[in-house]
C-alpha positions in Angstrom: -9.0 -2.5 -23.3 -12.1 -0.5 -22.3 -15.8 -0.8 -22.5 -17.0 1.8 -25.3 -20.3 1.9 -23.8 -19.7 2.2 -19.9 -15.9 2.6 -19.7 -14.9 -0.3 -17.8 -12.2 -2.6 -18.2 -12.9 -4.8 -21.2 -12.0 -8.8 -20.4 -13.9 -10.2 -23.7 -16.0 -9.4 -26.6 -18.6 -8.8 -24.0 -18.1 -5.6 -21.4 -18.4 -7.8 -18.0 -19.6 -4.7 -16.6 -22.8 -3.6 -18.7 -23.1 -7.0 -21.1 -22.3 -4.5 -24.3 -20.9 -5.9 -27.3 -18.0 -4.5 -29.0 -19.4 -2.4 -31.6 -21.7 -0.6 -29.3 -21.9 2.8 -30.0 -18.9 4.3 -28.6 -19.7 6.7 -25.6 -16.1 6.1 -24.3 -12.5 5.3 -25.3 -12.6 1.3 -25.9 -8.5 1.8 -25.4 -8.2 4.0 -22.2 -11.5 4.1 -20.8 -12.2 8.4 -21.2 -15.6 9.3 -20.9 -17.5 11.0 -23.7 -18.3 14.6 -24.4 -17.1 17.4 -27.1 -16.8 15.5 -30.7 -13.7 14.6 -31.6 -12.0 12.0 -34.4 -10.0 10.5 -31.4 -9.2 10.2 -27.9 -7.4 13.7 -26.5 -6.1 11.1 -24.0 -4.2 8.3 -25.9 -4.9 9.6 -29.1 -7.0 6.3 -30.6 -8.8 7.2 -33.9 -12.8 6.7 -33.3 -14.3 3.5 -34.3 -17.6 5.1 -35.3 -18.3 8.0 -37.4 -20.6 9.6 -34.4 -18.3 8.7 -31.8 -17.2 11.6 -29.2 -14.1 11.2 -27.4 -12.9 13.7 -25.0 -10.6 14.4 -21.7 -12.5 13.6 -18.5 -12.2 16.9 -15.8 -9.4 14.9 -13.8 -7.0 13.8 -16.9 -4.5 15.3 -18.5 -4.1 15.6 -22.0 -1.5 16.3 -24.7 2.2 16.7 -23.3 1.3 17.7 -20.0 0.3 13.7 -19.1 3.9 12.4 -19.6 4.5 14.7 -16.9 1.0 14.0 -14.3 -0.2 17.3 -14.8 -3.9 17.8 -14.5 -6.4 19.1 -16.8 -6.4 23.2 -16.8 -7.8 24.0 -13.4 -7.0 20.6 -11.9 -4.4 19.5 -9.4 -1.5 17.4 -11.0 -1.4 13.8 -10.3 1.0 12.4 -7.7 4.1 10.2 -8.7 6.2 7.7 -6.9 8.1 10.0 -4.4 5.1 11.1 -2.4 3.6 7.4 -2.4 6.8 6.0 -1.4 7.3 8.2 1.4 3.4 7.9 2.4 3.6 3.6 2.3 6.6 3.8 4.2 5.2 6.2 6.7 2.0 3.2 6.9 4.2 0.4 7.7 4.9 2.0 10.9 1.5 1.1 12.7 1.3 -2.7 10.6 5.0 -3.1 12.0 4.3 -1.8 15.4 1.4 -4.4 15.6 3.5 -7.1 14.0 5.6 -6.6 16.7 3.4 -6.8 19.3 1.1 -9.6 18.2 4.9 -11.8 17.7 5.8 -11.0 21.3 2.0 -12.0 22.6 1.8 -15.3 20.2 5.0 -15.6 18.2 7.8 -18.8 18.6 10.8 -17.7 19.4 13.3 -20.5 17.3 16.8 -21.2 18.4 19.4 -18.6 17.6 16.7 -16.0 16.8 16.4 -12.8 18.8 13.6 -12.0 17.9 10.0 -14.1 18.0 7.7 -14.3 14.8 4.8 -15.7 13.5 4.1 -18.6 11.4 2.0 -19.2 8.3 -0.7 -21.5 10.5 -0.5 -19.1 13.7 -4.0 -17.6 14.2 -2.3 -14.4 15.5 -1.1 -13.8 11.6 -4.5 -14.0 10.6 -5.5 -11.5 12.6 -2.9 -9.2 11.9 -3.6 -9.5 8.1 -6.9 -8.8 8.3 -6.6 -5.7 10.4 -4.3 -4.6 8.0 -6.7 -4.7 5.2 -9.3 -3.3 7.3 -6.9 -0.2 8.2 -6.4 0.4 4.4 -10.3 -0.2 3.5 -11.4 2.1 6.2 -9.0 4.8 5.9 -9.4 5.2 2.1 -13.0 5.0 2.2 -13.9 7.3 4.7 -11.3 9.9 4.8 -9.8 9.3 1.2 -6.2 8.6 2.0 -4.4 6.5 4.9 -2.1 7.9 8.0 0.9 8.4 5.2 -1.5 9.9 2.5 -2.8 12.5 5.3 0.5 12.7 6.5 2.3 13.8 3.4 -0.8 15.6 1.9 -1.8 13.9 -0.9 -5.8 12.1 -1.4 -7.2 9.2 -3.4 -10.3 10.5 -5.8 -12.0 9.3 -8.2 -10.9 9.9 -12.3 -14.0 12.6 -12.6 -13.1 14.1 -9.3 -15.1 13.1 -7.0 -14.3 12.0 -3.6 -13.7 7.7 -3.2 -16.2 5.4 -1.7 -16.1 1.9 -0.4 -16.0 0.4 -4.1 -12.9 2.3 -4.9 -11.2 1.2 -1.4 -11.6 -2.5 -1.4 -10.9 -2.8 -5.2 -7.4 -0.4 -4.7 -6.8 -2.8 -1.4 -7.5 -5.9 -2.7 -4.5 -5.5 -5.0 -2.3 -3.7 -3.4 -0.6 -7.2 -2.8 -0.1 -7.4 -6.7 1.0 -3.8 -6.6 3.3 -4.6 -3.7 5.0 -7.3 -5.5 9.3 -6.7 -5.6 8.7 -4.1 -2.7 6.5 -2.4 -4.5 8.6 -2.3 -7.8 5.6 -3.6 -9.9 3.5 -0.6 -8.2 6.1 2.0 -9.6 6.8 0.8 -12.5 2.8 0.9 -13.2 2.8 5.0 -11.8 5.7 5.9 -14.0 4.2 4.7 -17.3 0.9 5.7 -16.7 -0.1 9.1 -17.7 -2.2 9.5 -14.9 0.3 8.2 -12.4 -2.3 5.2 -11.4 -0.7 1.7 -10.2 -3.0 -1.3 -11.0 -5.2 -0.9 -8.6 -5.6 2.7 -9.3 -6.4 1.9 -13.0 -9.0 -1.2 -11.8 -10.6 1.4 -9.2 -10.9 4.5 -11.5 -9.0 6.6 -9.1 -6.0 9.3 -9.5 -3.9 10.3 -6.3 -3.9 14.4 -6.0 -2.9 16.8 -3.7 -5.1 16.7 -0.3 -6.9 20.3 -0.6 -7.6 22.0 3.1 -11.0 21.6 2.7 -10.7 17.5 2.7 -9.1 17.9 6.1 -10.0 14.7 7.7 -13.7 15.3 6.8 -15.6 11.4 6.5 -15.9 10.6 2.6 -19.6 9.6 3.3 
């Protein structure tokens, strides 16, 4: 459930967001979270009948509406939103540089245990930490200043925002903080969560307010800001 005031996630009868109660006036979906705009008796999104008599309900620029959501199409003049094939193929082009330094870090630090070929490192090795938290870093960074990691640029496709606009910091540490809940199964949970969302979003997609999109040639690797 959404906030019908400011649109964000809804964890009580209070928004934790804005402190609104649920029968504020309704300036967005309280089910899918789609801003207001042109009147309307319910959401164009999820179809929810209006709580309040004055309430307007409307498609936000970057969603879809009607039949052309079940397939991640865009709004008229948008790009379409980007399902599990492209992601796949991007993550698995990312854990190329976390394996690589995996690797590395195992051979520098890493035990090497009887009738193993290969050395690796343990839950209380220091090296681990540090291998974690560059990980993290490298999806932070990446998302938030160029809108997409080296598999995103790679196969062409860019994190935004649900209006359209490009994603900041806020966006990047909420989509990276769970991507290890998104990851669970091998990233089954993930698609799963893109395949029944109309706007392809995994959880940390639908926490972060963002959509992933084609990469237009003017992003480029041009810095988010």
């Amino acid at each position: 459930m959404f906030c019908s005031a400011c649109g964000a996630p809804r964890l009580s009868a209070f928004c934790t967001a804005c402190g609104a109660a649920a029968g504020t006036g309704a300036r967005y979906c309280a089910t899918c979270g789609a801003p207001a705009g042109e009147a309307a008796a319910s959401c164009r999104i999820c179809g929810t009948a209006s709580p309040f008599p004055s309430a307007t309900l409307m498609t936000p620029a970057i969603q879809p509406a009607g039949p052309a959501a079940r397939r991640g199409a865009g709004a008229a003049g948008m790009p379409p939103f980007i399902g599990v094939g492209r992601r796949t193929l991007a993550t698995l082009i990312d854990l190329a540089p976390g394996g690589l330094l995996y690797i590395l870090l195992a051979a520098l630090f890493g035990d090497l245990e009887a009738g193993e070929d290969a050395a690796a490192l343990s839950v209380t090795d220091p090296a681990l930490a540090l291998w974690v938290g560059a990980w993290f870093t490298y999806y932070l960074v990446m998302e938030a200043r160029w809108g997409g990691t080296l598999g995103k640029l790679a196969t062409g496709i860019s994190i935004v925002r649900r209006d359209g606009g490009p994603a900041g910091w806020r966006e990047a540490l909420l989509r990276t903080l769970l991507r290890p809940v998104d990851a669970f199964g091998f990233y089954l949970l993930a698609a799963v969560l893109v395949w029944s969302s109309p706007a392809r979003q995994r959880l940390g997609d639908r926490m972060a307010g963002t959509v992933i999109v084609p990469r237009t040639r003017e992003q480029g690797l041009e810095v988010q800001g």
